[in-house]
C-alpha positions in Angstrom: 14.9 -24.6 10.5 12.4 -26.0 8.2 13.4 -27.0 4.6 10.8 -26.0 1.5 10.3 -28.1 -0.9 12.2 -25.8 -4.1 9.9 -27.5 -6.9 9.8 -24.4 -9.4 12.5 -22.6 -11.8 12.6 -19.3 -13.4 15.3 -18.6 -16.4 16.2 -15.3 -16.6 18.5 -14.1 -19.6 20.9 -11.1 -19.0 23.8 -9.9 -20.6 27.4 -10.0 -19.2 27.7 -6.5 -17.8 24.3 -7.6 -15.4 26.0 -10.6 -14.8 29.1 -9.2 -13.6 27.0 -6.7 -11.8 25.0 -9.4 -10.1 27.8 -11.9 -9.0 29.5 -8.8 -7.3 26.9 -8.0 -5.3 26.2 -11.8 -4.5 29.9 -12.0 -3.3 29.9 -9.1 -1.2 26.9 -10.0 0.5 28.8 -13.9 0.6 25.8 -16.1 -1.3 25.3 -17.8 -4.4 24.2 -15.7 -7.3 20.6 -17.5 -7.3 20.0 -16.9 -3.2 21.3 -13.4 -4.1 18.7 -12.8 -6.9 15.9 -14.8 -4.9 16.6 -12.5 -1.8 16.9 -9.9 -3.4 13.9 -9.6 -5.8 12.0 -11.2 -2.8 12.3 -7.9 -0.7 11.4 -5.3 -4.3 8.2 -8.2 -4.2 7.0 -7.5 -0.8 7.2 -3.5 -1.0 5.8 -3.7 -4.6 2.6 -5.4 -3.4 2.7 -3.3 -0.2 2.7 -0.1 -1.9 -0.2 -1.4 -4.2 -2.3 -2.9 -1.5 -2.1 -0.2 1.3 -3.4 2.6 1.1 -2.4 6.0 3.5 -4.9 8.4 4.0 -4.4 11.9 5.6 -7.2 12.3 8.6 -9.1 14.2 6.9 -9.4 11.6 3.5 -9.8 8.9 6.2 -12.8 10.8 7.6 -14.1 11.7 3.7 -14.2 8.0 3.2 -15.4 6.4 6.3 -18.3 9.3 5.8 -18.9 7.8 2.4 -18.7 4.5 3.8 -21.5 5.3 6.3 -24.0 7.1 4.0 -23.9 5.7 0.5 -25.4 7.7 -2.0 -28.6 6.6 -3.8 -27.7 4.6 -7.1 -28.6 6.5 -9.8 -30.1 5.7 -13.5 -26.8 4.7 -15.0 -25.5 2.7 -12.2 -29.0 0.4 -12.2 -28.5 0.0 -15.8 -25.4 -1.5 -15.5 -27.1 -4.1 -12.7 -29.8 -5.1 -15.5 
């Protein structure tokens, strides 16, 4: 297993209850609070930027677009102006 280098910090102020709520859920799972939080906001990360980077098209808005794709419109007067 290969160790990384941890050369960042992030403080993160919360109030008791969240900290209760937090260390529970870091006990159950049998980590330190800070591998819990890491893991867990990790995972919310990953799906956040998924959801904003993929997009799912039905077949026929895949075919609209790759249509669109394929035969680009003429640009019209606006769209030149804004390439002056």
């Amino acid at each position: 297993m290969a160790l990384t280098l941890k050369d960042e910090r992030i403080d993160l102020r919360i109030n008791s209850n969240q900290k209760i709520i937090l260390e529970r859920a870091a006990e159950l799972r049998h980590v330190s609070l800070s591998s819990y939080i890491l893991t867990t906001s990790m995972k919310q990360a990953q799906i956040d930027l998924a959801e904003n980077e993929e997009m799912l098209l039905s077949n026929r808005d895949r075919d609209l677009l790759m249509k669109a794709l394929d035969n680009p419109s003429e640009p019209n007067d606006a769209l030149k102006g804004l390439f002056r």
